[in-house]
C-alpha positions, 0 to 999 in steps of 0.5 A: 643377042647379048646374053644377060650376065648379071641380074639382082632384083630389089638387092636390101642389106642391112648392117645392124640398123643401118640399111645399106642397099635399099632396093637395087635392080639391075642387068647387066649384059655381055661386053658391057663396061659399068662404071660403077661409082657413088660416094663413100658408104653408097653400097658399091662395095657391098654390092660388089662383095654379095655378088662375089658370094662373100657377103650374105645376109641380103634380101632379094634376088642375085643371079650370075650367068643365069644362076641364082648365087644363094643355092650355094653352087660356087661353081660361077666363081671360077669365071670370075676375076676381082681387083679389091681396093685393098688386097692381101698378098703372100709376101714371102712368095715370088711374083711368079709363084703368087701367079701360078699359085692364084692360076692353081685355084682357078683349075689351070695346069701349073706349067701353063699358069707358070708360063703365062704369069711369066708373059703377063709380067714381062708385057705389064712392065715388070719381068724383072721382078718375076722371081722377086719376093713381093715384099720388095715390089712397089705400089705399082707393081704390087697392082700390076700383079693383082691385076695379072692375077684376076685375068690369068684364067680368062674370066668372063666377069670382071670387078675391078675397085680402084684398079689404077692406084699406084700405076704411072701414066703409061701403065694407065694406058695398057690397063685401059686398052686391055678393058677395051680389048676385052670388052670387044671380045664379050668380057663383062666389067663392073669398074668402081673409081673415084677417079671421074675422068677414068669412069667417063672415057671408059664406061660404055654404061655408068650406074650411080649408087646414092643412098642405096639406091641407084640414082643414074644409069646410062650411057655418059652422054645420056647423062649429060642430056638428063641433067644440066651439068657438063663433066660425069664429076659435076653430074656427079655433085649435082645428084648427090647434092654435093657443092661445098667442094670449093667452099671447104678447099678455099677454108681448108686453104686459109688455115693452112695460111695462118702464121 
């Protein structure tokens, strides 16, 4: 039987009087890949960040491996893994260093963490630059670190926001094997995009955040069946009520044009 790893109940949080999350209610199993997705300002990543344990002042229930995250045991952390959308590195530190510095963190011996960021960059494409300061590295590349730097200590539980920006095609398609490989052996990965073709092919579930609340959850082909549309972006329109895509780009076009 799959164990439940995740579990929130009626999950509100408020930003001043602005209500953000308005009763969400979910579990989440083992091995499960969530496409997590919705429009800018859903409350994706206030969702994301409460179940971190770096955001408070919600109400309702959090439970991560069976432990409800508000009795201030931090200890779940350490099975966690986390690519933000918007990260912060040590510039003035080799890529190496960085890794065996984050693999330190998670309680992982320094020579092991040492070697395995060495293995994890040369197989992601960039051993080159291992003992390179990572001020000099490119977008890519500074992805491919945040990404080697949330596995390096085998976590169960995955958050990947917008993982892909900035990796080329072929690099798409190891991050891609790698979510599958890991899904197969129990791992379970909450993956939050913009990108609709991505969430479709990977998702084995897709939950989409409107207004706070959850307003699909299903595999993509019962979502298809639910609703009149073909591809997870026109469903996606479709329950967010967003159809002005092509009136606004034939306008956005036609003042490009004026002379």
């Amino acid at each position: 039987m799959e164990e439940v790893i995740l579990e929130i109940n009626d999950l509100k949080k408020n930003y001043g009087p602005k209500s953000v999350l308005n009763g969400v209610s979910l579990q989440v199993k083992s091995g499960e890949i969530i496409g997590y997705i919705g429009p800018n300002g859903a409350g994706k990543s206030t969702t994301v960040k409460i179940m971190l344990g770096i955001e408070d002042g919600y109400s309702g229930q959090v439970k991560v491996f069976g432990q409800d995250i508000s009795d201030g045991n931090m200890e779940y952390k350490r099975k966690i893994g986390y690519v933000p959308e918007i990260a912060e590195v040590y510039d003035n530190l080799t890529g190496q260093e960085y890794l065996t510095f984050v693999g330190e963190l998670y309680g992982l011996d320094s020579d092991l963490a040492s070697d395995k960021a060495k293995t994890l960059m040369e197989l992601f494409g960039i051993g080159e630059v291992c003992h390179s300061r990572i001020a000099s590295y490119s977008k890519g590349m500074r992805q491919k670190l945040l990404i080697i730097s949330s596995l390096l200590h085998n976590p169960e539980l995955l958050f990947f926001d917008e993982p892909i920006n900035g990796l080329d095609a072929n690099s798409v398609m190891i991050f891609k094997e790698i979510m599958a490989q890991l899904a197969e052996q129990g791992k379970t990965i909450f993956y939050s995009s913009h990108i609709m073709d991505v969430v479709e092919k990977i998702s084995s579930r897709i939950i989409l955040l409107h207004n706070g609340r959850i307003a699909a959850d299903g595999t993509f082909e019962e979502l298809k069946q639910q609703n009149t549309e073909g591809s997870l972006e026109q469903i996606f329109n479709q329950l967010t009520g967003f159809s002005e895509h092509k009136e606004l780009g034939a306008r956005f076009v036609s003042v490009v044009r004026e002379m």
